[in-house]
Each structure stands twice: as structure tokens, then as C-alpha cells.
C-alpha positions in Angstrom: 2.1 23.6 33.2 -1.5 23.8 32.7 -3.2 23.9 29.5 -4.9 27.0 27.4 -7.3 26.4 24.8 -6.5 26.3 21.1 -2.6 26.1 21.8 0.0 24.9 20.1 2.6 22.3 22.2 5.4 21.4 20.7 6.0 18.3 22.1 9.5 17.6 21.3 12.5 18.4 18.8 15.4 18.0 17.4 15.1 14.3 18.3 16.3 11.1 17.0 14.0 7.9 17.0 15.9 4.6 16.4 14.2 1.7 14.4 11.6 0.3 15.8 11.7 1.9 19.3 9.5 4.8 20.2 9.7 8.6 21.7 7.1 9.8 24.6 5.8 12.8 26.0 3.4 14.2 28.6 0.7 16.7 28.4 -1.3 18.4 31.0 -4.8 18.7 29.9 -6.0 20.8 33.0 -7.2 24.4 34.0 -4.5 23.6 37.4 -7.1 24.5 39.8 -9.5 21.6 40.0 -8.6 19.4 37.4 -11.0 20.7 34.0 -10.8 19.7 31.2 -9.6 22.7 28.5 -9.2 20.7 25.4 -11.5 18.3 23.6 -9.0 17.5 20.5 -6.0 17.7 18.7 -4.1 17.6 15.3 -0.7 16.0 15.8 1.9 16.6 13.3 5.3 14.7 13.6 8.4 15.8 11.5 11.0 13.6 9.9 14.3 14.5 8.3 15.0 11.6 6.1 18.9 10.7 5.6 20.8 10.4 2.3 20.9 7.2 2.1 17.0 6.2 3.0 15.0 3.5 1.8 11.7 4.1 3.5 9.3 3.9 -0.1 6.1 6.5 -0.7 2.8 5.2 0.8 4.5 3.2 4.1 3.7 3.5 7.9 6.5 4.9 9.1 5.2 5.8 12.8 2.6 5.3 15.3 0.8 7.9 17.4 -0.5 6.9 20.7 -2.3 8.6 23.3 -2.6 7.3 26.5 -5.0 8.4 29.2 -3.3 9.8 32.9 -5.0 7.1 35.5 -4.8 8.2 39.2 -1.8 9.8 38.5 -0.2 7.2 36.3 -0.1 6.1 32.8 -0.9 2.8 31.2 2.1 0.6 30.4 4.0 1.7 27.1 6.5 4.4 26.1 9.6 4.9 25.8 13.1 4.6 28.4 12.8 8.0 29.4 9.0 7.9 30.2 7.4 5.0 30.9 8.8 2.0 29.8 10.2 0.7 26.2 7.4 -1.6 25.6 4.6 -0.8 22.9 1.5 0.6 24.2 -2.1 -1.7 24.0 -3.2 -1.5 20.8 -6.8 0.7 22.1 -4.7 3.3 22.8 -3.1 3.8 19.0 -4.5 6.9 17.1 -3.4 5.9 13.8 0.2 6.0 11.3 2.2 9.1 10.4 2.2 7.2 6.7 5.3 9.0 4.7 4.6 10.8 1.5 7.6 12.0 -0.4 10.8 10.5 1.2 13.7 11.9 -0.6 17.2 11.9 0.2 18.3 14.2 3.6 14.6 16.2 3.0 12.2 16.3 5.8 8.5 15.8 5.8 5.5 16.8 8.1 2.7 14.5 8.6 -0.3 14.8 10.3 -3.4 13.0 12.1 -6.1 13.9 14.4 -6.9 13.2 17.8 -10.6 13.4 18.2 -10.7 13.2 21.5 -8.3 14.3 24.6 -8.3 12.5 27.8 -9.5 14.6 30.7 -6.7 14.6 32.5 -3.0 14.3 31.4 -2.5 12.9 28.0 0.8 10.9 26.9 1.7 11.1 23.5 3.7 8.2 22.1 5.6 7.6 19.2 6.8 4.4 17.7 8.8 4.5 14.7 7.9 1.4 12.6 10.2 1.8 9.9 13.9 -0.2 9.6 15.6 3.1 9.6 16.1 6.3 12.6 14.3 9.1 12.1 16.3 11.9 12.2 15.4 15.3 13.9 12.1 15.0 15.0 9.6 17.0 16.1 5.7 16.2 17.3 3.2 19.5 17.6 -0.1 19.6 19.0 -2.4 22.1 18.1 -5.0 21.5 20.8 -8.2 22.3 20.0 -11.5 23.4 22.2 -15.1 22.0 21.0 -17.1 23.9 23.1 -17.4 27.0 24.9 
């Protein structure tokens, strides 16, 4: 589906991400009709529900947020099994960590990082979890964001 400006995607829920594997999704960053660009940015959050028995510490990089850039119709290599393929992503294409705050037992946790810019075209947003442990019940929201008029 075609994008609007200053919307909010959710990207995914209610999803499991197993140690040290990753979690992908596509966005369409165009008007439909031509191909332009509608949003310039982004702020990405990513929700964890941490289990009972966690030992992922304050202050660690738990994930990674990619975004890579829709190519002719294609993607660059990285993702997950269901899109792409489960290889990491080149390290240009990394946003930054989802770096975990409070991690208490079976409580969840929103983090959050920009995107400061979109690709013009589609946009596929990559998660890798980098911690030991799954991260249970996730969800990753964009709100997209429009720069200019």
C-alpha cells in the first residue's frame, strides 16, 4: 500500500526473535502513481517483552535496526527467512542499537531510534536481535515523518 505523510506503520507484532537471528519488513515509501517520495524520516520504536528468567543487563545492545534501500525492485542481501535471506545486512545499511534500559523479569520495554533519512523508494526494515536470549512479543512502529511541504 502506498504511503501517507506523518503515518504511523506498525511494522509487525506479537513476534518472537530468536537469539542472534533477525526479523524483516517492507515499506512502501511511494505516492503509487509515479513513484514520489512522501516521507523523508522516521522514528522507529521496537518493543520487547522480557521473560522471567532474563539475563540481558541495563545499558546492552540488545538489537539492530537496519534499513535497506529497494534497488530496481530488489533489496540488498540481508534479512530474515521470510524476507530476504538470514544473513546480516552490510554494515552501511545499520541505523544504530535498540540498547535496553530497565530489563526486569516478564516486563516489556519500548526503545527508540531515528531514521534520518528514508530511501526513495521501498524501505526494508531489519531487525537483528543481538542478545543470547528471544525476544518475546515484539513489535517495531514507524512514525514516518515529512520534512518538507
Amino acid at each position: 500500500m502506498p504511503a501517507t505523510p506523518n503515518e504511523i506503520v506498525t511494522l509487525w507484532s506479537a513476534t518472537n526473535i530468536a537469539a542472534t537471528s533477525r526479523k524483516a519488513a517492507d515499506y512502501d515509501n511511494t505516492d503509487g502513481a509515479g513513484g514520489v517520495l512522501i516521507n523523508d524520516a522516521a522514528y522507529v520504536t521496537l518493543t520487547v517483552t522480557y521473560d522471567a528468567a532474563t539475563t540481558i543487563t541495563a545499558n546492552s545492545a540488545i538489537a539492530s535496526l537496519y534499513v535497506l534501500p529497494e534497488v530496481d525492485g530488489t533489496y540488498p542481501t540481508g534479512g530474515d527467512g521470510t524476507v530476504g535471506i538470514n544473513t546480516d545486512p552490510q554494515d552501511e545499511m545499520i541505523v544504530g542499537s535498540f540498547v535496553a534500559r530497565n530489563p526486569s523479569a516478564s516486563g516489556s520495554e519500548t526503545m527508540a531510534l531515528p531514521v534520518r533519512r528514508l530511501p526513495p523508494k521501498g524501505s526494508r526494515f531489519v531487525v537483528r536481535n543481538n542478545s543470547t536470549e528471544t525476544l518475546s512479543n515484539t513489535s517495531l512502529k514507524a512514525q514516518m515523518v515529512r520534512l518538507r511541504p
